[in-house]
PADREN-929650 format. One record per residue (C-alpha): residue in one letter; x, y, z negated. Coordinates in steps of 0.5 Angstrom, whole numbers, padded with zeros to 4 digits, always signed. Each point is the difference from the previous one (the first is absolute). Example, Ala and Ser with C-alpha at 12.3 -4.5 7.8 and 13.67 -1.06 7.14 Angstrom:
2
a+0025-0009-0016/s+0002+0007+0002/
END
This chain:
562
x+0205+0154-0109/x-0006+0002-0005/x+0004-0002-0006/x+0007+0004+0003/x-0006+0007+0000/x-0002-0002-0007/x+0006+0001-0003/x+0002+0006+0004/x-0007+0004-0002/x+0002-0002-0006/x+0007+0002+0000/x-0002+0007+0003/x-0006+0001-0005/x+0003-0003-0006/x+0000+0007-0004/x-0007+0001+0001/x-0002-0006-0002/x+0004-0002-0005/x-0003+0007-0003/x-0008-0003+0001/x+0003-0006-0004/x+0002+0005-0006/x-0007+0003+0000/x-0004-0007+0001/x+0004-0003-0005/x-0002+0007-0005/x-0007+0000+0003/x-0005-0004-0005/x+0005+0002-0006/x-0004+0005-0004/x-0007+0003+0000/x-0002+0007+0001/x+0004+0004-0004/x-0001+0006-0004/x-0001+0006+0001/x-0002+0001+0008/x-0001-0007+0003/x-0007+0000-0004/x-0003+0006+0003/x+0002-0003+0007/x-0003-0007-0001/x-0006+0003-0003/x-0001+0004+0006/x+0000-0006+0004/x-0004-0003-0005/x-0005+0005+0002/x+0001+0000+0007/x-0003-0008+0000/x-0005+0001-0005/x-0004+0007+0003/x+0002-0003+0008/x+0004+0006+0001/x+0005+0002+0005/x+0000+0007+0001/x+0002+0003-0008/x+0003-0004-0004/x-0003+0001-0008/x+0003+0000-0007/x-0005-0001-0006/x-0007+0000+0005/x+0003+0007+0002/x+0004+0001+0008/x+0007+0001-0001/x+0003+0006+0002/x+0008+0000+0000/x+0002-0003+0006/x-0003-0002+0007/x-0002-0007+0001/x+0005-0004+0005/x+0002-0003-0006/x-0006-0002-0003/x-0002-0003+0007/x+0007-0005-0001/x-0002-0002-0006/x-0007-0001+0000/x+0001-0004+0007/x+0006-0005-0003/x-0005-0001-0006/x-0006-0001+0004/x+0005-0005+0004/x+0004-0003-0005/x-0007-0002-0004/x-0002-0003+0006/x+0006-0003+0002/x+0002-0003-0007/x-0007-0001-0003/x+0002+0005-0005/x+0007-0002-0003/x+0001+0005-0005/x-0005+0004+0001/x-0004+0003-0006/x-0007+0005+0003/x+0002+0001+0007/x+0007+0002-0002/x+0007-0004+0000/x+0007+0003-0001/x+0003-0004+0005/x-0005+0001+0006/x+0001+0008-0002/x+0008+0000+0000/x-0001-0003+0007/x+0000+0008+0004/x+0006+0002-0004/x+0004-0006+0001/x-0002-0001+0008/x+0002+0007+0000/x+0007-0001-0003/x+0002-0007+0003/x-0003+0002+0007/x+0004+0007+0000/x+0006-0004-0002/x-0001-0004+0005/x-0001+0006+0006/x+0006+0004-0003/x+0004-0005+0001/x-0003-0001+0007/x+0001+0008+0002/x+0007+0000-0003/x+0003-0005+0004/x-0004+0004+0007/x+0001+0007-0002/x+0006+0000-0005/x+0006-0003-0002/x-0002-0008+0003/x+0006-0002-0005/x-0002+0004-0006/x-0008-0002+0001/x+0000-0007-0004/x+0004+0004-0006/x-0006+0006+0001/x-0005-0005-0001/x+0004-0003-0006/x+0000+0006-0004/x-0007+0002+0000/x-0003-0007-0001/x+0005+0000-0007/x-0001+0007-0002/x-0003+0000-0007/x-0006+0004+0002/x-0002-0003+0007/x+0000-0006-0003/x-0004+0003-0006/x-0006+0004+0004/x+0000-0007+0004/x-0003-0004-0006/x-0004+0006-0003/x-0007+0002+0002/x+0001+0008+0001/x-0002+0003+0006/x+0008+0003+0001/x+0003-0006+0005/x-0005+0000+0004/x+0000+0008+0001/x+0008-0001+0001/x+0000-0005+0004/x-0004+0004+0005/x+0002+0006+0000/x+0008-0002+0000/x-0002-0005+0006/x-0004+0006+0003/x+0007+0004+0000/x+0004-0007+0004/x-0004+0000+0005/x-0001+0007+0001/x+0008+0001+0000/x+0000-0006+0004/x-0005+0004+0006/x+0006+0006-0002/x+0006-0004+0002/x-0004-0003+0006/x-0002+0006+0002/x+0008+0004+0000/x+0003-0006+0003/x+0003-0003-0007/x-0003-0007+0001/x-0002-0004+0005/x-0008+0000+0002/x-0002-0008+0002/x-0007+0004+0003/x+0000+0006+0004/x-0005+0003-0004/x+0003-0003-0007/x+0001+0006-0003/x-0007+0002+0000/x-0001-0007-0003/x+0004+0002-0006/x-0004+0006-0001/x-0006-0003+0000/x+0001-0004-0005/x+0004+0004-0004/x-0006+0004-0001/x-0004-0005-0002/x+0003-0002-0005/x+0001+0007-0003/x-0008+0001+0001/x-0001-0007-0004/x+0005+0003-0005/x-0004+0006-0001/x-0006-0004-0001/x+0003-0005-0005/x+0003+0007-0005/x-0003+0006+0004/x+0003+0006+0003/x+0007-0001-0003/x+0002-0005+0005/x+0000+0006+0005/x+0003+0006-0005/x+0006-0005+0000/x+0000-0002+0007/x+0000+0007+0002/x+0005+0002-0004/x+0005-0006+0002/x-0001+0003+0008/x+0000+0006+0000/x+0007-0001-0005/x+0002-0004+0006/x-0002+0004+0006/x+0004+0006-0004/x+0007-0004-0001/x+0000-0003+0007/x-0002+0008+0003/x-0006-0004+0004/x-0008+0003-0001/x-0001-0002+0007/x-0001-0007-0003/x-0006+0002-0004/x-0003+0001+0007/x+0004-0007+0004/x-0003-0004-0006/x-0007+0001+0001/x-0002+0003-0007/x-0006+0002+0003/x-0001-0008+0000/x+0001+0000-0007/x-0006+0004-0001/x-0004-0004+0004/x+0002-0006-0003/x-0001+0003-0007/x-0007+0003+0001/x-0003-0007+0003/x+0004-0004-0006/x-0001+0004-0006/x-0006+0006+0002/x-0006-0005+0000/x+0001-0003-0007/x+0001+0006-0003/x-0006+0003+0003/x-0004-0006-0002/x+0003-0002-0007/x-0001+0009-0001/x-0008-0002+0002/x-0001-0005-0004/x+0005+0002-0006/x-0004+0008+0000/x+0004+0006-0001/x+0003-0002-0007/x+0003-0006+0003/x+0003+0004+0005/x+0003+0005-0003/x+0003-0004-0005/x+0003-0006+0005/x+0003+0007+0005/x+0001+0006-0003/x+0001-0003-0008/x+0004-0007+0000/x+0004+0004+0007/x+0001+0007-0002/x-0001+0001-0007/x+0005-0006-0001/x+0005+0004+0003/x+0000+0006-0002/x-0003-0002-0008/x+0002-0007+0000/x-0003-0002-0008/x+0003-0007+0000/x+0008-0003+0001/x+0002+0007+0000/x+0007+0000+0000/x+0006+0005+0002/x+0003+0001+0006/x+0006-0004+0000/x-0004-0006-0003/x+0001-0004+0008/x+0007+0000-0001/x-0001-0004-0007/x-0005-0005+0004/x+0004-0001+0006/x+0006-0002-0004/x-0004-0006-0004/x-0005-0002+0005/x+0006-0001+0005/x+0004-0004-0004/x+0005-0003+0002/x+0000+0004+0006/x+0002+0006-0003/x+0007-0001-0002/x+0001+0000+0008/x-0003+0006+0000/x+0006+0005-0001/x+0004-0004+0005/x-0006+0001+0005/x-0001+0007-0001/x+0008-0001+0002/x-0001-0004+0006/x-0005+0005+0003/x+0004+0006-0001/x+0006-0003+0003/x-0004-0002+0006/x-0004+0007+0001/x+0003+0001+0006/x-0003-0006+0003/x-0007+0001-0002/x-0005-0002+0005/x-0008+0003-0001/x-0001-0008-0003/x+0005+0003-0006/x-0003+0006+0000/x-0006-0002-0001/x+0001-0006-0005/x+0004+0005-0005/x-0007+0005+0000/x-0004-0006+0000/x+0003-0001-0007/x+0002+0008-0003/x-0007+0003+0003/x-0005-0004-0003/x+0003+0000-0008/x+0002+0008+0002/x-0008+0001+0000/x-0001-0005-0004/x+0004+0004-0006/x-0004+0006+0001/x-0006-0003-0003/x+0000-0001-0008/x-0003-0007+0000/x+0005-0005+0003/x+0002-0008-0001/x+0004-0004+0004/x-0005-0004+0003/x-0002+0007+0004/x+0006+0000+0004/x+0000-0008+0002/x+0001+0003+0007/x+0006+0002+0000/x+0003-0006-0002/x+0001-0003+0008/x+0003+0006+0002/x+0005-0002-0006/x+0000-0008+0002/x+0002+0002+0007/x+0006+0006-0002/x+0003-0006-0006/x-0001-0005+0006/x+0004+0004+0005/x+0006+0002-0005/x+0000-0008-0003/x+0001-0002+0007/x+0005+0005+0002/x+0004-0003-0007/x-0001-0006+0002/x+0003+0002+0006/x+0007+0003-0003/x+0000-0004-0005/x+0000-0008+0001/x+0004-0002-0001/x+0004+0005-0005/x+0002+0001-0007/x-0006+0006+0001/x-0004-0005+0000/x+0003-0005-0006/x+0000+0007-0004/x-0008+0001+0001/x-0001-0007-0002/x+0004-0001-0006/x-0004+0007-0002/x-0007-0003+0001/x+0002-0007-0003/x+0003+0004-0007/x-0006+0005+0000/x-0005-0006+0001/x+0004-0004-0004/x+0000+0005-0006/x-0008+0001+0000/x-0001-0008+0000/x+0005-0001-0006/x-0004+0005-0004/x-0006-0003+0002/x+0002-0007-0001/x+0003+0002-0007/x-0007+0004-0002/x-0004-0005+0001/x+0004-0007-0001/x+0002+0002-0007/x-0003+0003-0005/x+0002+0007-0001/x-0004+0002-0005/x-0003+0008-0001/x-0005+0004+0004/x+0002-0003+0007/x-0001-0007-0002/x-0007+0002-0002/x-0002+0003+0006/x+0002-0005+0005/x-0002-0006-0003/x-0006-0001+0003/x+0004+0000+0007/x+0005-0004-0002/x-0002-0004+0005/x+0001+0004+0006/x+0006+0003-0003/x+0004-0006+0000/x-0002-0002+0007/x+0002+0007+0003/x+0007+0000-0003/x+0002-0006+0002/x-0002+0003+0006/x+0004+0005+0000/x+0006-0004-0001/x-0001-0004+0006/x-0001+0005+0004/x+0007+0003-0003/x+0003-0006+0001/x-0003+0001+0008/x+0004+0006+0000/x+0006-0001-0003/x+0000-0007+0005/x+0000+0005+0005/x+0006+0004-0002/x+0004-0005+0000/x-0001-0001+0006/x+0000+0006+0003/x-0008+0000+0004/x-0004+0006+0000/x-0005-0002+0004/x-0002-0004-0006/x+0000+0005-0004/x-0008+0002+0002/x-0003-0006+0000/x+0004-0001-0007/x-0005+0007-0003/x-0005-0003+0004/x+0000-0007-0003/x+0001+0004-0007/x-0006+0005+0000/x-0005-0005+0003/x+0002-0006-0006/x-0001+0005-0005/x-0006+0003+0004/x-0003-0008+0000/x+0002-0002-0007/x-0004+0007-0003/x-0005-0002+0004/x-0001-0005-0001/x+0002-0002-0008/x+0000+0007-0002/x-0006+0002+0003/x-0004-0006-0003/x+0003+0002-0007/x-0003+0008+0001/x-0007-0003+0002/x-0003+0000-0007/x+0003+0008-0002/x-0002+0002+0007/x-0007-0004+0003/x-0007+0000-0004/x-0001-0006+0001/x+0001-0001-0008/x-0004+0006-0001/x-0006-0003+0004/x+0000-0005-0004/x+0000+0002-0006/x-0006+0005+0001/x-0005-0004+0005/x-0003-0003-0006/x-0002+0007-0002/x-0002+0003+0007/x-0003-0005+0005/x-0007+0002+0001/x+0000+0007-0003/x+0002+0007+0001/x+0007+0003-0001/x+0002+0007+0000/x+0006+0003+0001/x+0003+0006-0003/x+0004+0005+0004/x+0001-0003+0008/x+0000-0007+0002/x+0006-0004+0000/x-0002-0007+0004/x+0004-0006-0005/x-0006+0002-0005/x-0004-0004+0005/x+0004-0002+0006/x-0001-0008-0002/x-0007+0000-0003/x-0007+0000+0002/x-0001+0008-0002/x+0000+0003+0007/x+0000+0007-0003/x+0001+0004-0007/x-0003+0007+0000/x+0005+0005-0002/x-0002+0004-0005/x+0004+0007-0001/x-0003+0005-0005/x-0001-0001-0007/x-0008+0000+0001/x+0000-0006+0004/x+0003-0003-0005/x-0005+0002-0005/x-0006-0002+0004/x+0002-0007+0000/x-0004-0005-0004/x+0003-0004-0005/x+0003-0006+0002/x+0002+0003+0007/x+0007-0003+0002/x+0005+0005+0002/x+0007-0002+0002/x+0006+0006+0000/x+0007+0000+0001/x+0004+0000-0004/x+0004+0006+0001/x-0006+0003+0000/x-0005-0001-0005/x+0005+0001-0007/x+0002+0007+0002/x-0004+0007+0000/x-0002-0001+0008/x-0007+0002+0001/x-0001+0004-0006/x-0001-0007-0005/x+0000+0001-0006/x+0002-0006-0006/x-0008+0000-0001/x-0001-0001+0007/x+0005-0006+0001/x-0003-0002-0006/x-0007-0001+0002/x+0003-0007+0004/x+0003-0006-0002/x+0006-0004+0003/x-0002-0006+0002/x+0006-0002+0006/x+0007+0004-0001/x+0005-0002+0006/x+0007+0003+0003/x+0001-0001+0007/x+0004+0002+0004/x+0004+0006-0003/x-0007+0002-0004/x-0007-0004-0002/x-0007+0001+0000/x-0005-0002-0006/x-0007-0002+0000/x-0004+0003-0004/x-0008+0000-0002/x-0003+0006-0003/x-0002-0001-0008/x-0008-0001-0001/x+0002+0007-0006/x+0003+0007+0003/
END
C-alpha cells in the first residue's frame, strides 16, 4: 500500500520534482558572480556581524533599494545552513548555496502549486503540461538559481493573483467551493502573499495587481467584484504585513533612509529611470528569448486563443490580462529587463499548456503530429550539428578562439541536442503527440544541467572573486582600504575587510596619507569620472589589476611622492 502511494505521488509530482533535481544539481556549481550577488551577500555578511534584523547594510551603511523580506530569507537560511552543515561553503557568514535557497524554494514550490491549482480550477489535462512549460522556460529556471530578489517577488505576486481568481470563480459559481466559506479563504491568502510581495520589492507589487484587476473587472463588466472580494481585507492585510516594518525601518534608518527607499528607488525610478534604460519595445525581444523554446508555440497560441474567444470564461480572461497588463505598464517605464517580467511567464505556462493539450487532443495520432515533430527534430538536429562541428573540429578563426575555453560544455551540449533531435524524429515516426512535450522538456533541462553544471564551473574564474581574493589578501589583511566611487561587494565579500569607505571627490583622495590602499573599478578609474586628472591617477601605484566579471577592480597604494 505505501509503495503503491509512493509511486503514484511520484507519478503525480514528477515535474516539480525533477525541476528541484535540476536546481539541486546547479546548486553548489558557482560562487557568487558579478555584478549584483555580491552586494546581496555582503548585506547579509553585515546583518550577522552587526546582529541586525530590521535594516539591511551595505559597506557599514543601511541599504535602501529595497524592503527586507528577502533579506529576512537569506539571512535566515544562512543562520540555519551554517549551523546545520558546520559551515560547509561558508566564508564570513555568508555561502552562495544557502543564499539561492528563497529564490530556488520560490521557483520549485510555485511549480509544484501551479500544477496543483491547474488540475482544480483549469484544464485537469493540460495541468502536468503547464507545470512543464514554466519549470523548462529558460528565465524561470534562471532566476531560480540566481540570488536576486526578482523570483520571490513574481512568485508572490503571481500566486496573489491564482488565489484571487480562484475566490472569484468560487464566488461566481465557475468552480466548485470544498468549504462554505472557501472563497473568503482564497482571498485572504491572496492578500498575504501580495502583502509579503510588497515587502520584498515595495510598491510595485501592488501597482501591478491593481492594474491586472481593474483591466479584468472592465472586460467582464464587473465592479461589484471590487466589493464581493473584500478589497477593504486587502487593506487590512497590507497595512498589518507591510506599515510596521516601513515605520520602524524609517525610525531607524532617519529621513534620509526613507526618502530614498520610498520616494527615490520607487517613484524617481519610474519617472527617471538612470539605469537598464531601454526602449519601449524592448519586453517583445526579452520574452522571445527568455521563453525559448516556448516561443515558437507562440503564434499558434495566439491562433488557438483567438479561434476560442467565444468561449472564454472569467479564468481566460483573467489569464490573458495576467500576461498583456504587466508587460504593458511595464513598457512605460525606461528602465526595463526581462527579469522584471518574470511574473507573467505562469499565466503563459497555462495559456501553452491549454493549447498543447487541445493539439494533443486533435492531433494523435496524426500526420499533424509526424510534421510537428519532424520540424523540431530538423530545427534541433541542425543547431547540434553545428555545435558539434564548432567544437569537435578545428575550424580555425575568431570563433574557434572565443570558445576554447568552453569547449567543454559546448561538446556536451551539442550531443545533446541531437539526442533530443533523435527524441523528436522517434516520435514522428510514430506519430505520438503527447511526447512531444515532454521531449522539449527533457531537451531544455539536459542543456540547463549540462550549463549548469560543467559550464557554470567553466565561467567561475571570469565571473567569481574568489581569484581576486586571493591575489590581494596578502596585501590588505589588517589594513584599511578605501574604495573610489560606490562600492561594489566582490571587492571584500570573500576577505576579512567587513567595509572600505567610499571616497567620492578628489579632495578625499588628496587627504590620504601615503601608503593608503585604494581599490576602484576598472571602468572607473582610467576614464575622467570625478574630474581626475593624469596627475592625480599618478599619485597611486598598481599594485593588483584583475577582470572579473565583464570588468575588474585594482588595487592600488598611494605613492610616498605627489
Amino acid at each position: 500500500m505505501i509503495s503503491e502511494y509512493f509511486k503514484q505521488t511520484l507519478r503525480e509530482n514528477r515535474v516539480p520534482i525533477l525541476f528541484f533535481l535540476l536546481l539541486l544539481a546547479t546548486l553548489p556549481t558557482r560562487g557568487l558572480w558579478a555584478p549584483d550577488e555580491p552586494d546581496f551577500a555582503q548585506c547579509v555578511r553585515e546583518m550577522r556581524e552587526y546582529g541586525s534584523w530590521m535594516l539591511p547594510y551595505l559597506n557599514g551603511e543601511p541599504y535602501n533599494e529595497k524592503p527586507i523580506l528577502f533579506y529576512w530569507l537569506m539571512k535566515g537560511f544562512a543562520i540555519a545552513g551554517d549551523k546545520l552543515t558546520g559551515g560547509f561553503g561558508f566564508t564570513n557568514g555568508v555561502s552562495a548555496w544557502a543564499l539561492r535557497l528563497p529564490s530556488m524554494l520560490s521557483a520549485g514550490l510555485f511549480v509544484w502549486g501551479i500544477q496543483k491549482w491547474a488540475a482544480r480550477f483549469a484544464d485537469k489535462n493540460a495541468a502536468e503540461l503547464s507545470a512543464l512549460v514554466l519549470a523548462t522556460t529558460p528565465i524561470w529556471i534562471w532566476q531560480a538559481q540566481f540570488i536576486q530578489i526578482d523570483m520571490l517577488f513574481a512568485a508572490l505576486v503571481a500566486w496573489s493573483w491564482l488565489a484571487w481568481l480562484s475566490g472569484y470563480l468560487i464566488l461566481r459559481g465557475e468552480a466548485q467551493a470544498l468549504s462554505k466559506n472557501e472563497h473568503k479563504t482564497w482571498f485572504i491568502i491572496a492578500y498575504a502573499a501580495l502583502s509579503l510581495a510588497f515587502l520584498a520589492k515595495g510598491p510595485l507589487a501592488l501597482v501591478l495587481s491593481a492594474a491586472v484587476l481593474i483591466a479584468f473587472a472592465v472586460w467582464q463588466r464587473d465592479w461589484k467584484m471590487l466589493l464581493q472580494t473584500r478589497i477593504d481585507w486587502a487593506i487590512a492585510i497590507l497595512i498589518l504585513v507591510v506599515l510596521p516594518w516601513y515605520i520602524a525601518a524609517s525610525v531607524k534608518g532617519g529621513a534620509a533612509y526613507a526618502y530614498n527607499m520610498i520616494i527615490h528607488q520607487n517613484i524617481n525610478r519610474a519617472l527617471n529611470a538612470w539605469d537598464h534604460i531601454q526602449p519601449w519595445w524592448r519586453y517583445g525581444e526579452y520574452i522571445a528569448g527568455d521563453l525559448m523554446p516556448w516561443t515558437l508555440l507562440l503564434p499558434s497560441m495566439l491562433i488557438f486563443q483567438y479561434k476560442n474567444s467565444a468561449r472564454h470564461n472569467s479564468l481566460h480572461r483573467f489569464t490573458i490580462l495576467a500576461v498583456i497588463v504587466p508587460v504593458l505598464l511595464l513598457s512605460c517605464s525606461q528602465s526595463k529587463q526581462g527579469k522584471y517580467v518574470l511574473m507573467i511567464y505562469p499565466f503563459v505556462a497555462l495559456l501553452v499548456g491549454e493549447m498543447l493539450q487541445g493539439f494533443i487532443n486533435e492531433a494523435e495520432p496524426s500526420r499533424r503530429a509526424r510534421c510537428f515533430g519532424a520540424l523540431f527534430a530538423g530545427l534541433l538536429g541542425f543547431i547540434g550539428l553545428a555545435a558539434c562541428a564548432a567544437a569537435f573540429f578545428n575550424l580555425g578563426g575568431k570563433l574557434q578562439l572565443k570558445i576554447a575555453p568552453y569547449l567543454g560544455p559546448i561538446k556536451l551540449i551539442s550531443l545533446i541536442l541531437i539526442f533530443c533531435a533523435c527524441l523528436f524524429a522517434w516520435g514522428a515516426i510514430r506519430g505520438r503527440a503527447r511526447n512531444f512535450a515532454w521531449d522539449v522538456g527533457i531537451a531544455v533541462g539536459l542543456l540547463f544541467l549540462a550549463a549548469g553544471t560543467w559550464g557554470f564551473k567553466s565561467l567561475e574564474p571570469h565571473k567569481g572573486y574568489r581569484a581576486w581574493t586571493i591575489a590581494t589578501r596578502p596585501h590588505i589583511t589588517g589594513r584599511k582600504v578605501y574604495f573610489w566611487q560606490t562600492i561594489r561587494s566582490g571587492a571584500m565579500i570573500y576577505t576579512d575587510n567587513l567595509t572600505m569607505p567610499e571616497l567620492r571627490t578628489i579632495a578625499q583622495l588628496e587627504a590620504l596619507p601615503p601608503g593608503t590602499l585604494l581599490v576602484a573599478t576598472m571602468r572607473d578609474w582610467p576614464t575622467s569620472q570625478g574630474g581626475l586628472t593624469d596627475a592625480q591617477r599618478a599619485m597611486f601605484e598598481t599594485i593588483v589589476k584583475m577582470p572579473v566579471g565583464g570588468g575588474g577592480f585594482m588595487l592600488m597604494k598611494k605613492s610616498n611622492s605627489e
